[in-house]
C-alpha positions in Angstrom: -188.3 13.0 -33.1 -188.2 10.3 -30.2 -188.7 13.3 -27.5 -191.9 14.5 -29.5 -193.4 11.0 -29.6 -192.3 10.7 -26.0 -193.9 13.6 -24.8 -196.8 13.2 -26.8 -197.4 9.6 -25.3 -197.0 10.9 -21.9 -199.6 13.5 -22.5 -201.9 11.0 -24.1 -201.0 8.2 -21.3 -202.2 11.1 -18.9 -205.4 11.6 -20.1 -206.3 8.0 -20.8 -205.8 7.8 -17.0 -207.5 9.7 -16.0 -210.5 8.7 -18.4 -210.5 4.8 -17.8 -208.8 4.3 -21.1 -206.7 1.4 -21.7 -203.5 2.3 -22.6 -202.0 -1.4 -23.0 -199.8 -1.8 -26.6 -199.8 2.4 -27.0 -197.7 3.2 -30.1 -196.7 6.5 -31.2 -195.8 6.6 -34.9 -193.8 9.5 -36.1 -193.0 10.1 -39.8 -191.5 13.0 -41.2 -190.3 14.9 -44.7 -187.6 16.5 -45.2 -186.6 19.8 -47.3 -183.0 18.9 -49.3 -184.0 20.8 -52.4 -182.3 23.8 -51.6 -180.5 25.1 -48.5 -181.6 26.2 -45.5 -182.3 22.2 -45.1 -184.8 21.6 -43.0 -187.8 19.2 -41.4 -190.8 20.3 -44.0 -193.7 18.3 -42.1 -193.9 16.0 -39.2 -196.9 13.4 -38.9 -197.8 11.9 -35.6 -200.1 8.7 -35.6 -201.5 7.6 -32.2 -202.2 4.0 -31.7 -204.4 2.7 -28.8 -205.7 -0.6 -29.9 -207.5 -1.5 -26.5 -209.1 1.4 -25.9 -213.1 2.6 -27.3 -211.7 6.4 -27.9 -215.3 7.0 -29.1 -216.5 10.7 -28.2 -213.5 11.0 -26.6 -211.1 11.2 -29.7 -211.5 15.3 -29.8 -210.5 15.7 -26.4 -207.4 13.3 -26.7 -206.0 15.2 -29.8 -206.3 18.1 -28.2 -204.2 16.6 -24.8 -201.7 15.4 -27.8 -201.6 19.0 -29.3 -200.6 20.4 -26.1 -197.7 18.5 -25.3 -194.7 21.0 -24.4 -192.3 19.4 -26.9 -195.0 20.3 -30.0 -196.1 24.1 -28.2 -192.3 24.8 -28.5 -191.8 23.4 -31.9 -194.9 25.6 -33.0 -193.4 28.5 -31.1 -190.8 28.8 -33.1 -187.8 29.7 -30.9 -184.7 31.1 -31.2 -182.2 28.8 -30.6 -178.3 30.1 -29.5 -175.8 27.2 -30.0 -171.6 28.3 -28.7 -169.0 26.9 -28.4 -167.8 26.5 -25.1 
């Protein structure tokens, strides 16, 4: 989950940027659940919480969760991909 929060905050750190936001003490929270009742086992949810305690978001809070939504890391995760893994 660190290289979703990751590329989420550069995404966000992006856009505040180029906005005039302040991006001082940014935090990105991630929490997830997980599915262990029965098997395939898997990641059931994922919640992202975006911090940015120095900056007035104001009308600007639509357009920043949209920047957040497009990071690469959550497109692919959405995407669903196949994933291959051999042994080499």
């Amino acid at each position: 989950m660190d290289s979703l929060a990751a590329c989420i905050g550069m995404y966000v750190i992006g856009y505040c940027k180029n906005t005039g936001l302040d991006t001082e003490n940014l935090k990105i929270n991630i929490d997830w659940e997980k599915r262990l009742k029965e098997k395939p086992f898997y990641i059931k949810n994922i919640n992202v919480a975006i911090d940015l305690p120095n900056a007035d978001v104001g009308p600007r809070k639509d357009a920043l969760l949209k920047v957040a939504h497009s990071c690469f890391i959550h497109q692919t995760i959405k995407a669903n991909p196949e994933i291959s893994i051999n042994l080499t």
